[in-house]
C-alpha positions in Angstrom: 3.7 154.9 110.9 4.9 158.1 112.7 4.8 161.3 110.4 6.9 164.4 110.8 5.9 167.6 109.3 8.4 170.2 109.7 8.3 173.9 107.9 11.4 175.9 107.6 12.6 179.1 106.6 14.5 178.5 103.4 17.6 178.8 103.5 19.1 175.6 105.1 21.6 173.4 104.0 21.2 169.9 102.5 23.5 168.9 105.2 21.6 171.0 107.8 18.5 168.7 106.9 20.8 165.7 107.3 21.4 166.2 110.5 17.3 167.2 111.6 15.8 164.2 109.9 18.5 161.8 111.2 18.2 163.1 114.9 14.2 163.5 114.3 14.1 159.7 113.4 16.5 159.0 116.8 14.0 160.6 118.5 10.6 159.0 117.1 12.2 155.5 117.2 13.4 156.3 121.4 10.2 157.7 122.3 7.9 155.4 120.6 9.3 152.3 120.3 9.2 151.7 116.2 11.7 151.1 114.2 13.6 153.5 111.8 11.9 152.3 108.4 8.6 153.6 109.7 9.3 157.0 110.2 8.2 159.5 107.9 9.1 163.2 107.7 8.1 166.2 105.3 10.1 169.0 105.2 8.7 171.8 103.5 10.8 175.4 103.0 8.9 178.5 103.2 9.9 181.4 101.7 10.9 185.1 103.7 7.7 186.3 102.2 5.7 183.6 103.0 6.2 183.7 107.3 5.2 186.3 109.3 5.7 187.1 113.1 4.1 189.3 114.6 2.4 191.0 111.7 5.1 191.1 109.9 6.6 189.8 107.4 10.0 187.7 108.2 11.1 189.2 104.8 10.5 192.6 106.8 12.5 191.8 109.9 16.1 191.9 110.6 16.0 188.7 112.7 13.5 185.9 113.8 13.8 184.4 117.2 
């Protein structure tokens, strides 16, 4: 049983993480050979204040690349 562990940024749409575990499990099921049903994937929203880059904070910066 495949897991997925992604960590994002908050600030994402519900639709947004539609789309990324949908395409995720496309890509688990392709490249491994399992079936959808298997896949597992944790999706887990940090906060601005919570990330850093760079020694800094992302709250701190104008843009992350």
């Amino acid at each position: 049983m495949p897991i997925i562990q992604v960590h994002l940024i908050e600030g994402r749409t519900v639709e947004q993480k539609r789309r990324l575990v949908a395409e995720l499990t496309d890509a688990v099921v392709k490249s491994l050979g399992v079936t959808p049903d298997t896949v597992r994937i944790i999706l887990e929203d940090m906060a601005k204040h919570d990330y850093a880059v760079a020694g800094k904070l992302v709250i701190d910066q104008e843009k992350i690349p």
